[in-house]
N, C-alpha and C positions, 0 to 999 in steps of 0.2 A: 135568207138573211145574209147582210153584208157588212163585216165590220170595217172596212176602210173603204174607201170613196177615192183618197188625194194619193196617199202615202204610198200605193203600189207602183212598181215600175212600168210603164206600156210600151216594150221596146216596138217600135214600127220599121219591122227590116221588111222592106220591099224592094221590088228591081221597077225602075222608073220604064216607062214606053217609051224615055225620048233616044231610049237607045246606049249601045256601050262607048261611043266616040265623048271624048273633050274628059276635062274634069270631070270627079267623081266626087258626090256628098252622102255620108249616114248620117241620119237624124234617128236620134235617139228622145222619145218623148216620153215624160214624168205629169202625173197629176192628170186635172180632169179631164172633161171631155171638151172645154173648151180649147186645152192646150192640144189636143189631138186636132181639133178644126185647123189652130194657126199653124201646126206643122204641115198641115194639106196645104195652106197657103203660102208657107215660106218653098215648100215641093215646085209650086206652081211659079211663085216668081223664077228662082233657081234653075228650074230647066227652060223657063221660055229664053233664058239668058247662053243655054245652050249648056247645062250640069246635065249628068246624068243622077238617079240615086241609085245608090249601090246596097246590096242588102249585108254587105262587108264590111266592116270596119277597115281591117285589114288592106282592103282596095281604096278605100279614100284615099282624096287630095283636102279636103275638108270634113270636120262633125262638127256638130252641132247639136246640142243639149240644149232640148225645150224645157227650159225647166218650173218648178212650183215651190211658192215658197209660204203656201197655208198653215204648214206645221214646219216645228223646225228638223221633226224626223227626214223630213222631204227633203231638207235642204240636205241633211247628213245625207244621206244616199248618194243625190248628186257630189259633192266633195270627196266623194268615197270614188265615185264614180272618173271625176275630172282628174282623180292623181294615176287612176289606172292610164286614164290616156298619155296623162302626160309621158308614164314609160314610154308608152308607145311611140312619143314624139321624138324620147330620145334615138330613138333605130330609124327614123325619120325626118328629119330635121328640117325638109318642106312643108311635112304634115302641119293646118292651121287647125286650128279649135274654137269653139264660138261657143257664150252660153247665149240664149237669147230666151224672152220669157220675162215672166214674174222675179225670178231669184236675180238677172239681170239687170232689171228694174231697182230693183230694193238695194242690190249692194253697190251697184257702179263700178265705179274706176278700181274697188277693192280686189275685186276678183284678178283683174289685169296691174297694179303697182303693186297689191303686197301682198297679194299669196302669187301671182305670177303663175295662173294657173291656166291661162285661155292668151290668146291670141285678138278675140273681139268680144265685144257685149253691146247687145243687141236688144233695146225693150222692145214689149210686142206693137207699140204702135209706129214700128222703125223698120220692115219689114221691107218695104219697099225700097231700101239703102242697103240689103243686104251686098248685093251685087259689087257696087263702090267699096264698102268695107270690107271687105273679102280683096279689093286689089290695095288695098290701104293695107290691112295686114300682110300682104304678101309682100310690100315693100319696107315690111318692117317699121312700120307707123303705125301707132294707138288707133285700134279702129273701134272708137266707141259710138252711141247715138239712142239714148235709153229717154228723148224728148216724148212726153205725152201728148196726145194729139186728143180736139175736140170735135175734131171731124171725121178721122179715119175710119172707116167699115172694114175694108177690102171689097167694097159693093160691085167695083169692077172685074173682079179675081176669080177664075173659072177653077177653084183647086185641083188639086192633083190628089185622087182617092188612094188614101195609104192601107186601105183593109183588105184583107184579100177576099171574104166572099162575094164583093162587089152586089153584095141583097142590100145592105142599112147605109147608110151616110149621113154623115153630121154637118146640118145649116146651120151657121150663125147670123139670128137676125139683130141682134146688138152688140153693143159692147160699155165694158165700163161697170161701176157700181155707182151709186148715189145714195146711198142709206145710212154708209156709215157706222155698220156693228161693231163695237167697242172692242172686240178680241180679231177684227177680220183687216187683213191687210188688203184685201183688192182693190180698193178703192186708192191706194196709191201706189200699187203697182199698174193697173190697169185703167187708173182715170175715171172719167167723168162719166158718166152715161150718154151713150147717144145711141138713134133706132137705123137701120137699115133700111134703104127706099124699099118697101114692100116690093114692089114689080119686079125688082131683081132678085129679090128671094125667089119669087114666084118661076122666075127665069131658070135659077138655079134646078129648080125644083124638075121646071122641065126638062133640061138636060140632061137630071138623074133617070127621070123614065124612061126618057129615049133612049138611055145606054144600058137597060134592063133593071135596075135599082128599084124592089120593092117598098123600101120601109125609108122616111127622115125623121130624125128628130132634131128640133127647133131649138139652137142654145141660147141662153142669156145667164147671165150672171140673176136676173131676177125680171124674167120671161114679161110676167104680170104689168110692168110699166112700160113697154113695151108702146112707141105712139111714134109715128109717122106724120107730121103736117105739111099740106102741099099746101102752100100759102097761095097759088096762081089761080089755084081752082076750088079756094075755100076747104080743104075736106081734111081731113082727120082721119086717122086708122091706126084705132088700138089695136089690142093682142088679139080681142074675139075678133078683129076684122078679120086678123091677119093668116089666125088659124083657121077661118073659113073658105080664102082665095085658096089656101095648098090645100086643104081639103077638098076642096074645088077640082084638082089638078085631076083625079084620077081617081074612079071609086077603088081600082085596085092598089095605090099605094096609101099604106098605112103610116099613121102622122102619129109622133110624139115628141114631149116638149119636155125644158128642164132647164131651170129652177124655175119653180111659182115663192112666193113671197105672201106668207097670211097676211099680211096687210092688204097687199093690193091686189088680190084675188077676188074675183068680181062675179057674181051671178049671172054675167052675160057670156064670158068663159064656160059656164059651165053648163047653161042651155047650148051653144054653139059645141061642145062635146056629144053632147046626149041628141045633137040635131042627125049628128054623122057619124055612121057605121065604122068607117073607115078611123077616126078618131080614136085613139087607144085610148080604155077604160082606162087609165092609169097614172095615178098626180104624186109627185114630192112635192110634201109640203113641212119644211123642215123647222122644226118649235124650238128645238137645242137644249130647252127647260121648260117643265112644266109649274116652276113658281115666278110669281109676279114679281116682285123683288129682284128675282135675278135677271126674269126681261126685262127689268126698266136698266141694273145695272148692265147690261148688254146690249143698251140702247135696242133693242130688236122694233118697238114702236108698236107692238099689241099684248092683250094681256092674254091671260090665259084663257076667261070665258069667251074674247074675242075667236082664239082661235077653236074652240071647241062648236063656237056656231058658225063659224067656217066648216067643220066637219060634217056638223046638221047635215048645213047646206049643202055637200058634197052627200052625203047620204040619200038625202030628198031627191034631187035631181038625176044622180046616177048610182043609184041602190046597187050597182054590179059593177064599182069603182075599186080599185085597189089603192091605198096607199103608204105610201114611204115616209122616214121621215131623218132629220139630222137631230145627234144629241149631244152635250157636251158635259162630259161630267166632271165635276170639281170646280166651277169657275169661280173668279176669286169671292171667299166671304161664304161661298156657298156652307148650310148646313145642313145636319142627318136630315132637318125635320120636312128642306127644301127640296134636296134631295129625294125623300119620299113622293114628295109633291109629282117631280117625275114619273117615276115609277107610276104612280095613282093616274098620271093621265094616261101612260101609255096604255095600262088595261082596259083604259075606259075607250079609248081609240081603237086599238086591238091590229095595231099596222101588220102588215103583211111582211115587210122586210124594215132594216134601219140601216143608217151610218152609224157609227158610233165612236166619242175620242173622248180619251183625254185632255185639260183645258190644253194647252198649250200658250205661251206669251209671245207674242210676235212683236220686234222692235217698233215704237215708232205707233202704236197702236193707241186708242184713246184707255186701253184697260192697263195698257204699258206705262202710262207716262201718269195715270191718277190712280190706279186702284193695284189691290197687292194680290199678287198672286200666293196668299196663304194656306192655302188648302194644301196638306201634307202629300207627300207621293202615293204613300202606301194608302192612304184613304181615297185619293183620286183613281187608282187604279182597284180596291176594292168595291167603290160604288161603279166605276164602268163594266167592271167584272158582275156586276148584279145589274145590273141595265141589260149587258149582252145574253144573261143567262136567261131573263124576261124576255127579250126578242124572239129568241129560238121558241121560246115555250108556244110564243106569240103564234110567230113562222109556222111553226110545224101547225097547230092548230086552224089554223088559217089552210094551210097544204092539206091537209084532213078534210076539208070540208069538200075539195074538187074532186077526192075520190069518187068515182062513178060519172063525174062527168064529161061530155066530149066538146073540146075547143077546138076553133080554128087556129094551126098553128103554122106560122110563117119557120120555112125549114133555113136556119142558118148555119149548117155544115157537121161535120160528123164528130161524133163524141170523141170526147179525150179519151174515156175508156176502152170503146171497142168500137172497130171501125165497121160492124154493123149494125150501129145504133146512129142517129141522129139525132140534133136538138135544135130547138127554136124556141121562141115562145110565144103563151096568148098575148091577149089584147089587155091581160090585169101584167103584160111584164115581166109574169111568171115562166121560168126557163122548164121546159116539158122533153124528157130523151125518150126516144119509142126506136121500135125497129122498123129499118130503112123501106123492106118493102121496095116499090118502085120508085119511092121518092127520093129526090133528088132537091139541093140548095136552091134557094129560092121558090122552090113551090111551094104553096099553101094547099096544107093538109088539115083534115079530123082528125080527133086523135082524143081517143076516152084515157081517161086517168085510172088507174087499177092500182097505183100505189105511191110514196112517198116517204119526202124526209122532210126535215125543216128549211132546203135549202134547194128540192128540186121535185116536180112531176114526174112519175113516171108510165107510160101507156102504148097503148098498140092503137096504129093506125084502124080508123073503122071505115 
């Protein structure tokens, strides 16, 4: 079980290959896993330009703050974050600063005229200008460029991998929202929706193998609309195409994908899982509410029996599917009775893990500008507090049932606990710690389950 998804910090200190000569950049990345992709890509413009990155703050000539701006706890962290540096700029005074990202997007020129907290800002489909603005600040000139673009992928961009057990990596094959949920800012931080030429994912994909990289997972903002058209040669390629060329790549790398979207999740996705081993058993499919009323006021665009035969159908077809899901408790208007209505579907679902938040108001939003954020604190965080306490119950019971059994488990590097234990996980996404044995990161092991908690496997190699 997982109660935050955006809100945590993902500090990405690595030491870059391209070497310790020229300028030095820390990037420091916040929120999901798409902003961990763009930092791979701002990495990769950065050094082709001759940076190095530094896993030092302290050594930088440049940082840079990927930031998110989902909730407004996210944005506080970063602000909390941006005045620490600024110290640090005072004992340096060439030191530049950059936020670049979603928070970028959303506040503009704020960040650099009146709080005077950065040096550039940077939206994410400006990437390719970082290089310019970076000598535009350094002459002391406004270096901004937070322009939305309806074409930009990064489809040509070989990123730079910021993980260090070099087993998972994160492909983006679009970008953008187009749905428009009433509480959700990405769609104007992040634009329009548009897909990635397939063949270069596929590209990407290969590259990963070749450089030993077991496991991708496929980002979008909402995976499921996911469409490719070559207009020269007539053809089309949705998501089930798309997740069957990388499945294609390699029976030995393992593919997963993130966010689906009940709406447009489709039976042909879900045959195209259950075609291929190598396909992780494993889908978010995030409801936020399980009353109608409040998805219509969240514009979400399905109802609730909608999504519940979305589950069927996930049942039906891969009966050894695990899933997740996102919830949001208190949205404006919301009541006990709607409220319950959640609660009621989760049991009925019986998810494996969740997100889970509080509403939060996000400026500029369609729930911002027409609908009230009434729902009292102490009742928004007493109903999230009885959401999460149902998760776990969920979790663990769901971790109970693996007792006894042995999964294939991809090894992603050694326990925080004790460094003769290792963890990985199965194909349900489930994190499994057993002792190390011969194994080593990156192998794929068996591994029985002998016990648990509501948040982890635990078992010995067989």
């Amino acid at each position: 079980m997982k109660t935050n998804k955006l809100e945590n910090l993902d500090k990405l200190r690595i030491v870059s290959k391209a070497g310790e000569n020229g300028p030095k950049l820390y990037i420091e990345t916040y929120g999901c896993q798409m902003n961990v992709a763009d930092s791979e890509v701002v990495a990769a413009i950065m050094t082709n330009k001759g940076y190095s990155i530094s896993e030092n703050m302290e050594d930088a000539n440049i940082i840079l703050v990927n930031t998110c701006s989902i909730r407004e706890n996210a944005e506080q962290k970063v602000r909390q974050r941006l005045n620490d540096y600024k110290k640090h700029k005072k004992k340096d005074k060439d030191l530049l600063i950059g936020v670049i990202g979603c928070m970028a997007e959303r506040l503009k020129t704020k960040l650099l005229e009146e709080e005077k907290l950065v040096d550039m800002v940077v939206g994410p489909d400006a990437y390719r200008d970082l290089p310019k603005l970076v000598e535009e600040a350094g002459s002391g000139q406004q270096a901004i460029n937070v322009l939305l673009s309806r074409e930009e992928t990064y489809a040509d961009i070989n990123p730079v991998r910021l993980g260090k057990n070099n087993v998972s990596a994160f492909v983006s094959i679009m970008r953008g929202c187009d749905k428009m949920c009433a509480y959700c800012v990405v769609p104007f931080t992040r634009g329009r929706e548009r897909s990635r030429d397939p063949y270069t994912i596929v590209r990407e994909v290969n590259d990963l193998i070749a450089k030993g990289y077991k496991e991708v997972t496929l980002l979008g903002q909402n995976v499921d609309s996911y469409i490719w058209k070559d207009e020269e040669n007539n053809q089309a390629i949705n998501f089930a195409g798309l997740l069957e060329m990388v499945a294609k790549t390699s029976s030995n790398l393992r593919v997963r994908y993130s966010t689906s979207h009940p709406k447009d999740m489709t039976d042909e996705v879900l045959y195209t899982m259950a075609k291929y081993d190598n396909i992780c058993k494993n889908i978010h499919l995030p409801v936020q509410s399980g009353n109608n009323r409040v998805l219509e006021n969240m514009h979400r665009g399905y109802t609730r029996e909608w999504y519940m035969d979305r589950i069927r159908a996930i049942r039906k077809i891969l009966p050894n599917c695990a899933l997740s899901s996102d919830f949001i408790a208190g949205f404006c208007d919301e009541t006990e009775e709607e409220h319950k209505e959640t609660l009621s579907l989760m049991k009925w679902v019986e998810y494996d893990f969740a997100y889970m938040f509080k509403y939060s108001e996000r400026p500029n939003t369609f729930a911002h500008r027409k609908l009230k954020d009434n729902v009292p604190e102490e009742i928004k965080t007493r109903r999230l507090t009885e959401i999460i306490d149902l998760q776990n119950k969920l979790s663990l019971k769901s971790n109970k049932k693996d007792i006894g059994k042995t999964f294939e488990v991809l090894v992603e590097g050694v326990s925080k606990k004790s460094n003769e234990r290792l963890f990985g996980r199965n194909s349900q996404n489930k994190v499994i710690v057993f002792d190390k044995g011969k194994a080593k990161t990156g192998d794929y092991v068996n591994v029985k389950v002998l016990e648990c908690t509501s948040a982890t496997l635990k078992g010995s190699i067989v």
